[in-house]
N, C-alpha and C positions, 0 to 999 in steps of 0.2 A: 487254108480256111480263114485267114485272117483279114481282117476289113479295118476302113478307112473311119474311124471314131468321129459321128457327128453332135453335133453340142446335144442335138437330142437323146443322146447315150450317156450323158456326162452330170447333165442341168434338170434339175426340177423344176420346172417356172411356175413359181407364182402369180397370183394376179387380183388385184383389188388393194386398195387402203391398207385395209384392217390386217389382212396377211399377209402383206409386203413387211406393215411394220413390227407384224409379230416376228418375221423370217428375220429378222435385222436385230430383234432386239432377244434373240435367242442367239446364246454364245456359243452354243452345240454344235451351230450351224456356219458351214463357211459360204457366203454370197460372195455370187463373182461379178454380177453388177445389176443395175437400177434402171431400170427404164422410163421416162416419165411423159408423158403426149404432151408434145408444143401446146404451148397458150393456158395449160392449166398450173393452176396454185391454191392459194389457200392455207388455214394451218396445217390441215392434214398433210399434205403435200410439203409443207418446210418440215413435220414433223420428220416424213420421211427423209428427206433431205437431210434435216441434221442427223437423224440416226446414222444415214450412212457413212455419214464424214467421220463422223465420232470411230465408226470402224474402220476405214478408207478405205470405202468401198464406191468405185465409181456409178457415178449417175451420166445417164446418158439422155436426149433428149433425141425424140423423132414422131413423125406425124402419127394425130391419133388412128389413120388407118393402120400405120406399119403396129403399132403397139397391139391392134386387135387383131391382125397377121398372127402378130409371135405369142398371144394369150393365146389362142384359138380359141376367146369364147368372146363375142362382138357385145354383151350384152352387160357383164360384169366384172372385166376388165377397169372402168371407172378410171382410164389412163395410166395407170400404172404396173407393173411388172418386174418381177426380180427373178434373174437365172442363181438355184441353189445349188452350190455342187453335190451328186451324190452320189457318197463314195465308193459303193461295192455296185451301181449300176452300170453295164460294160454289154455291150454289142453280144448277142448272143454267138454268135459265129469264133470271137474271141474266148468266152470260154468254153468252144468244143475242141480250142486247138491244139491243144495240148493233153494229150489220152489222161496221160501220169496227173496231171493236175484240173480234168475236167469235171463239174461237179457230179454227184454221186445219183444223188434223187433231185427230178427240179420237177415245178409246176407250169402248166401249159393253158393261160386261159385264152379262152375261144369263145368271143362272142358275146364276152359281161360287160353291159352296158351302164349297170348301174354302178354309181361310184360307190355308194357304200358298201356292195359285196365285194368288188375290187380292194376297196381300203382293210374289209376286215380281215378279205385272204390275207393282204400284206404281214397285216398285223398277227395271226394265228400262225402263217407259216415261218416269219422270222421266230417267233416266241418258239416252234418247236424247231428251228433250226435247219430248218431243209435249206439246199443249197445252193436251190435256184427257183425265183417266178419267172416266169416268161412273160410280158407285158407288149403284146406286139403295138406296133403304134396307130394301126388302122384296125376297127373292128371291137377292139375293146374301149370303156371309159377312160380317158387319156388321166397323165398325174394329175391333175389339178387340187384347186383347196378343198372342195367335196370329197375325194379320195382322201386325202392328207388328213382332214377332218375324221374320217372315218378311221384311219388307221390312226390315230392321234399321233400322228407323227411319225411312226415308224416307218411311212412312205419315205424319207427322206435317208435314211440308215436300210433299209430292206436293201438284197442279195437280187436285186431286179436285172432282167434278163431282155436284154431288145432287139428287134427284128421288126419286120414291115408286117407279115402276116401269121397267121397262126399255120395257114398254109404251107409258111417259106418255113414257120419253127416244125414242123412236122418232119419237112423233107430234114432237114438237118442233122435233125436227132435218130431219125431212121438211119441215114448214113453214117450218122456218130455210133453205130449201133444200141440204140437207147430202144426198149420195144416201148409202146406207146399203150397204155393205161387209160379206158375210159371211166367215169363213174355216172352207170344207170341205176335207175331203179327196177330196172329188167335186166338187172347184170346176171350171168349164170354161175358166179363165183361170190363170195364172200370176201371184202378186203381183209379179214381177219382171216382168211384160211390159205390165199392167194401167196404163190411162193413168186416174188419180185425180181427175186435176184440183186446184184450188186449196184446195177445202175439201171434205171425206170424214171420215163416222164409218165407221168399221169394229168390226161388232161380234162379239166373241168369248162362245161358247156355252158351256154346261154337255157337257161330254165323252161323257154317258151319256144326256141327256134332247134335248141338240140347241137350236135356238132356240125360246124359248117363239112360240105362235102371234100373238099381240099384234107382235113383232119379226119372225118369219119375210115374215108380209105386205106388210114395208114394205123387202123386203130387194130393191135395185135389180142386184147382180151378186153372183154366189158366185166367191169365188180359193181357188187352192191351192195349196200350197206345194208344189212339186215333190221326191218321195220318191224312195230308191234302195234297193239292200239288202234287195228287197222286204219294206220298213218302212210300216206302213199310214199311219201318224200320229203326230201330237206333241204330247206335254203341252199343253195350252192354253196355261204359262206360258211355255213355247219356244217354240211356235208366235207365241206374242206375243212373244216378244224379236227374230225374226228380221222380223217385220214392223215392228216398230220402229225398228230401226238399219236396213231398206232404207230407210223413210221420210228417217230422218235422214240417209242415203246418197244420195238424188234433192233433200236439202236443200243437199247440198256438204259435209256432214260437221261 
């Protein structure tokens, strides 16, 4: 099961002025280089430039189509781009290869388009420690500074898990023998009473479209968080927090 590590498994990329030079001038972070579009300058642009030097961290220069290529957003890119390395994100396929060392509990989203429920999962599931998100690269809000913003950073340090679809992360995990966890509001179990077992993906949906069909099929029990206040439902990003600290709650805390 193991696969070939592409920069999109490895790199956070940034993109714009302002968070380029923040990625640069945060020592947390290791940048493995600078992107800048031919023909632009200015101070912002030498600022970025000296920041990089100052760390030697290469800048590279190429047309501003190729720069809104590798941003994948044509609109607020503003020419420049930094790939951040980040350190525990690694091809989903890599860690199922290994039984003895594969993670225990991981997250599966499917279909979160918006950045900041993406960014807060990141941020709620590192804090309780779970041991893997799954972030497929198609389907969901890609890393960008919106996400990053949302997770204040913890986008960059998260335990992120990657693959092409939530699809391909299904089949995966089904063969890794992982059973697959939905969370509905029509679930016939309670997370709080639900016996998990050792190793469980649980995967969280898009709010308006549901689980894509690829995922829905492979789905072994629906839960649900028990409502009062007749309140239908909760944010996916809530909904994921409160699944996360019970998880780290049946861990011992």
């Amino acid at each position: 099961m193991t696969s070939t590590t592409s920069p999109k498994d490895r790199f956070v990329t940034v993109y714009g002025r302002k968070p380029v030079l923040e990625a640069l001038s945060d020592l947390d972070l290791r940048v493995d280089k600078v992107i800048i579009a031919e023909g632009i300058g200015g101070p912002a642009i030498n600022e970025i430039k000296e920041a990089a030097a100052d760390r030697a961290v290469k800048v590279q220069r190429a047309s501003a189509h190729r720069v809104k290529v590798l941003a994948g957003n044509g609109r607020h890119d503003q020419g420049v781009l930094a790939d951040v390395v980040a350190r525990k994100m690694r091809p989903l396929a890599d860690a199922l290869d290994d039984p003895a060392t594969a993670p225990r509990q991981v997250l599966l989203l499917d279909g979160l388009t918006t950045p900041a429920n993406v960014g807060m999962i990141l941020r709620t599931a590192t804090a309780a420690g779970i041991d893997g998100i799954i972030v497929p690269h198609r389907g969901v809000a890609g890393l960008d500074p919106l996400v990053i913003k949302a997770s204040a950073g913890v986008a960059f340090h998260a335990p992120v898990l990657r693959c092409t679809t939530a699809g391909d992360a299904a089949e995966m995990l089904t063969d890794a023998g992982y059973p697959l966890y939905a969370l509905e509001a029509t679930g016939a179990e309670s997370i709080f009473e639900a016996d998990f077992g050792s190793r469980a993906a649980f995967v969280l949906g898009s709010e308006t479209a549901g689980l894509s069909e690829e995922v829905g099929t492979r789905i072994a029990q629906r839960l649900a968080i028990p409502m009062r206040g007749g309140v239908e439902s909760l944010n996916v990003a809530s909904a994921a927090a409160v699944l996360c600290f019970e998880l780290l709650r049946r861990r011992g805390g």
